[in-house]
Backbone bond lengths (Angstrom), bond angles and torsions (degrees), N, CA, C in turn:
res aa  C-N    CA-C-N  psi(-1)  N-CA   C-N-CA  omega(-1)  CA-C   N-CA-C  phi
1 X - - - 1.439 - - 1.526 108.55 -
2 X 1.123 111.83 101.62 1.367 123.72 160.22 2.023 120.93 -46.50
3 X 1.552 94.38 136.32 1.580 97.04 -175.17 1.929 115.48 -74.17
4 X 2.072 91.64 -18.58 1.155 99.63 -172.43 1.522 105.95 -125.40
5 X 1.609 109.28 118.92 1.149 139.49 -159.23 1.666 104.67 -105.12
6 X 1.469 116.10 130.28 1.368 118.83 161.30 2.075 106.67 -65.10
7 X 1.498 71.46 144.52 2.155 75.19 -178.02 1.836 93.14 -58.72
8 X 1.340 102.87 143.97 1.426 103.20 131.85 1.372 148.22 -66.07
9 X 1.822 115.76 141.84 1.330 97.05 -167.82 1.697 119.68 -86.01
10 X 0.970 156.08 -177.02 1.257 162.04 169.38 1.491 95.85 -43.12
11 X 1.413 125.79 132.76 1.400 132.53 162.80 1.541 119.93 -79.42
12 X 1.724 106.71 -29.61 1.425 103.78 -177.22 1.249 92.03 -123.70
13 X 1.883 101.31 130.82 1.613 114.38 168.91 1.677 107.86 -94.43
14 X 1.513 93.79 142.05 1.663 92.04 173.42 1.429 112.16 -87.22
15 X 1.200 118.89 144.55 1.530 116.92 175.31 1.273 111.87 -122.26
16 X 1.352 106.58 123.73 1.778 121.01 -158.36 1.563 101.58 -90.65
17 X 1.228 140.00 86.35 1.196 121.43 -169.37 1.875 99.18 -117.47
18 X 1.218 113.11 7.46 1.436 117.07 176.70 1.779 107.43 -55.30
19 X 1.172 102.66 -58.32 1.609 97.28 169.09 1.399 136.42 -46.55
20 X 1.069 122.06 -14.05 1.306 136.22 147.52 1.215 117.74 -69.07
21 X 1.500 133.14 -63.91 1.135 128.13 176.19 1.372 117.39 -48.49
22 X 1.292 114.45 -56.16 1.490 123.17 179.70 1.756 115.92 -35.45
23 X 1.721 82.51 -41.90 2.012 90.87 176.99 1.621 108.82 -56.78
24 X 1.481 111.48 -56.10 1.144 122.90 -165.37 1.438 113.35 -52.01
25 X 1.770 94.97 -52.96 1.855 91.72 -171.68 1.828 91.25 -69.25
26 X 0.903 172.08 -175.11 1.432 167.91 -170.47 1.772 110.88 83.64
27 X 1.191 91.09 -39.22 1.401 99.89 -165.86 1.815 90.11 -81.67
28 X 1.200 99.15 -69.23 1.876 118.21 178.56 1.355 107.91 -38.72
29 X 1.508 108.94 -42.31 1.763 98.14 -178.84 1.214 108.29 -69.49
30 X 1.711 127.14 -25.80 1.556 124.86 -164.22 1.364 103.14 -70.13
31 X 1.336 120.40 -22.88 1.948 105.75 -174.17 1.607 79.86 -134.51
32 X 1.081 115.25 51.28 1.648 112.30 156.99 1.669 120.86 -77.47
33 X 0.955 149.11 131.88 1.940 127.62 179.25 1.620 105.53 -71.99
34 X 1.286 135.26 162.56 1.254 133.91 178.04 1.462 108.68 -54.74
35 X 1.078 140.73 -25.21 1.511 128.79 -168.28 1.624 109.94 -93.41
36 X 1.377 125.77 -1.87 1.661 136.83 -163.62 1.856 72.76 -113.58
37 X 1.327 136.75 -79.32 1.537 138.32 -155.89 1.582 120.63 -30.50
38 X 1.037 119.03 -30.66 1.324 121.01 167.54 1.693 127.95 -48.73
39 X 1.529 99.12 -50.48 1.451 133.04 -159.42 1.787 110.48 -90.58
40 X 1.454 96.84 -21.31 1.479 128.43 -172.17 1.572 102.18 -99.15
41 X 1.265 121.80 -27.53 1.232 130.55 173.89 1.143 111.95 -82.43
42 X 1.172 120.28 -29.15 1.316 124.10 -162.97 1.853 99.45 -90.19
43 X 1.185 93.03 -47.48 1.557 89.83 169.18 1.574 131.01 -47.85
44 X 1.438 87.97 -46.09 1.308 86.79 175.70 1.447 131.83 -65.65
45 X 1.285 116.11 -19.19 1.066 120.70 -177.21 1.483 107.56 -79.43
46 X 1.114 114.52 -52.35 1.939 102.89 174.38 1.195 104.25 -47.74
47 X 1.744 130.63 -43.16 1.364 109.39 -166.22 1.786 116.75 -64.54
48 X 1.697 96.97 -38.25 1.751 90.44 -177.66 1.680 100.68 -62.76
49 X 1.483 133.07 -45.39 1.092 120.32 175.61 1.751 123.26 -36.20
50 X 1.270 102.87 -52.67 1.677 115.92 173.42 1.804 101.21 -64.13
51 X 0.920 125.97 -53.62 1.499 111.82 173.08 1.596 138.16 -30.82
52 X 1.022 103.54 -42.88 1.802 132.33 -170.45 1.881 92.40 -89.79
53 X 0.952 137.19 -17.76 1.117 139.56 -177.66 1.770 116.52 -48.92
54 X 1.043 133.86 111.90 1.959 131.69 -179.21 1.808 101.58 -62.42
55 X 1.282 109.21 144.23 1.655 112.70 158.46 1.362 126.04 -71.07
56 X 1.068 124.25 -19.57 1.603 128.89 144.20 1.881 110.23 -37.17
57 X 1.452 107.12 -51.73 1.389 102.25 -169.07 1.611 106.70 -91.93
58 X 1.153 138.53 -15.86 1.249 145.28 163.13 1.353 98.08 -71.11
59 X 1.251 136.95 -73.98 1.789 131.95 -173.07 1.946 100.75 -48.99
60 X 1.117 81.40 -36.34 2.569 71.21 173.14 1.250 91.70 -83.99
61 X 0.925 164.92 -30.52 1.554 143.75 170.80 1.410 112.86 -50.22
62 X 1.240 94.58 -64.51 1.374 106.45 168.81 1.345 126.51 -26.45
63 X 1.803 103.37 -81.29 1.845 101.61 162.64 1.498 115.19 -33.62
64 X 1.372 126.00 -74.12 0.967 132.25 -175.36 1.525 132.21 -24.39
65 X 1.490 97.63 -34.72 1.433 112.46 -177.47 1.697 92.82 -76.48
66 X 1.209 129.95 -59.25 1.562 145.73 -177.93 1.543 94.55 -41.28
67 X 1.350 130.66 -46.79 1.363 126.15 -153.99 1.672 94.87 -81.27
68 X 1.421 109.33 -39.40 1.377 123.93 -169.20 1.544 108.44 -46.73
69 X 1.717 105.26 -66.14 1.144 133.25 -158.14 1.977 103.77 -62.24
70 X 1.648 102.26 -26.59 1.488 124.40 174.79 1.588 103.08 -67.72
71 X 1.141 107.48 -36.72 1.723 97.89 177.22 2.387 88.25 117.95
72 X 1.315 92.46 -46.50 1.560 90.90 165.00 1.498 121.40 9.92
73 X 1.188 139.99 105.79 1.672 122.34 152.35 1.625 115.40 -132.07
74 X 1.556 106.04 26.19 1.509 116.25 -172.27 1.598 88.71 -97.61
75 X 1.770 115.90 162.85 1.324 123.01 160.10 1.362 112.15 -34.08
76 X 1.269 102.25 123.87 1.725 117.82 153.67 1.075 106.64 -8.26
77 X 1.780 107.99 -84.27 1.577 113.15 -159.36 1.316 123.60 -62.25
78 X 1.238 112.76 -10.03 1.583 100.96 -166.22 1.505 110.67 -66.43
79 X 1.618 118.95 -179.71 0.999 119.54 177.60 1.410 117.13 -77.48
80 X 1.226 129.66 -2.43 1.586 121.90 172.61 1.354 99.86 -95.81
81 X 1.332 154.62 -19.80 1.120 155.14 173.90 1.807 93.62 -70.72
82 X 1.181 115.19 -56.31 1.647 113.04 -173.36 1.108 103.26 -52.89
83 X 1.371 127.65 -50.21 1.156 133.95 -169.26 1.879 111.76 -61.14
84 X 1.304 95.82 -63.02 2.205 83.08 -178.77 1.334 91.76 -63.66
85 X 1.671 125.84 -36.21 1.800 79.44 168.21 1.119 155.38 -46.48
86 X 0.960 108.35 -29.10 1.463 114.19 -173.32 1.230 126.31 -77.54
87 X 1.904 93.58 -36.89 1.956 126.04 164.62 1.401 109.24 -46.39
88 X 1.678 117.63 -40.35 1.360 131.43 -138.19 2.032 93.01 -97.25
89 X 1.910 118.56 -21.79 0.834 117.79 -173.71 1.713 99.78 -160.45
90 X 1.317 115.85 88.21 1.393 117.50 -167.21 1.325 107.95 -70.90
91 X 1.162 140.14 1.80 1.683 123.36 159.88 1.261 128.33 -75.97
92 X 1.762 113.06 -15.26 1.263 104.99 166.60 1.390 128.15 -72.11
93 X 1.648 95.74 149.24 1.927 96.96 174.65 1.233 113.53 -93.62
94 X 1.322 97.45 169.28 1.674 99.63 -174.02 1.846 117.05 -48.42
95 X 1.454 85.03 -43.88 1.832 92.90 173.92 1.217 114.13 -62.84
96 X 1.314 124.09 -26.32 1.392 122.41 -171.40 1.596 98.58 -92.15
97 X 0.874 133.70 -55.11 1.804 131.80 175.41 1.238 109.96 -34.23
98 X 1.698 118.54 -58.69 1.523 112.77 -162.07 1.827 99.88 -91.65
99 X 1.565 126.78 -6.54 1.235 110.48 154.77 1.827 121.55 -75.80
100 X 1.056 124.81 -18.34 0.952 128.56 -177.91 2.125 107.14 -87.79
101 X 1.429 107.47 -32.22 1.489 99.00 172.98 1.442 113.75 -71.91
102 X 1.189 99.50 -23.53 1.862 98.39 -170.71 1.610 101.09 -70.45
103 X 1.974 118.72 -51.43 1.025 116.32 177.64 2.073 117.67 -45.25
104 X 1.149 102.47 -24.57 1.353 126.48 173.91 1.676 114.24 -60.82
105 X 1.237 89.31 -54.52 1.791 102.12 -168.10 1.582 94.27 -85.07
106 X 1.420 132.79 -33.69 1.560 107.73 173.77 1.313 115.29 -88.73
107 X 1.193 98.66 -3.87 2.100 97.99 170.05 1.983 103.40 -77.92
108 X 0.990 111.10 -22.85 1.524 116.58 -167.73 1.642 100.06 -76.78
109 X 1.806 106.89 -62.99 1.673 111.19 179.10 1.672 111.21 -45.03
């Protein structure tokens, strides 16, 4: 066992698929009839909202949901939150758990 370790890479990938949607509802509103456009508008707007979103704040959702589902309602970061993380998804490493709670705990502040 080597003292010097390649980093690990990120365990959870974000997948940006809002840009797609965004196309779609755009497209759907253009031959929408007036009584669907409202509802279609409205959609769309959460989706561009969800678009612009960082993977820092999608990966703390993420935890969050894990901490949730744990029964969890203490800070992210602490060490009992790290901890069912890790319970909650055993491939993460230690580095990867407490980078992902912090992304957690500044999505929360």
């Amino acid at each position: 066992m080597s003292l010097f370790r390649k980093p690990q890479p990120l365990a959870v990938l974000v997948v940006h698929d809002a840009p797609d949607v965004v196309a779609a509802l755009r497209s759907a509103l253009e031959a929408a009839p007036d009584a669907e456009r409202p509802g279609l508008e409205h959609a769309l707007a959460l989706a561009e909202e969800s678009a612009g979103r960082p993977d820092g704040e999608l990966r703390g959702r993420w935890v969050r949901q894990r901490l949730d589902a744990a029964g969890h309602e203490g800070p992210a970061d602490s060490v009992e939150a790290i901890k069912i993380l890790r319970q909650a998804e055993p491939g993460l490493t230690l580095l990867q758990a407490v980078t992902y709670a912090k992304e957690a705990a500044a999505a929360e502040a």
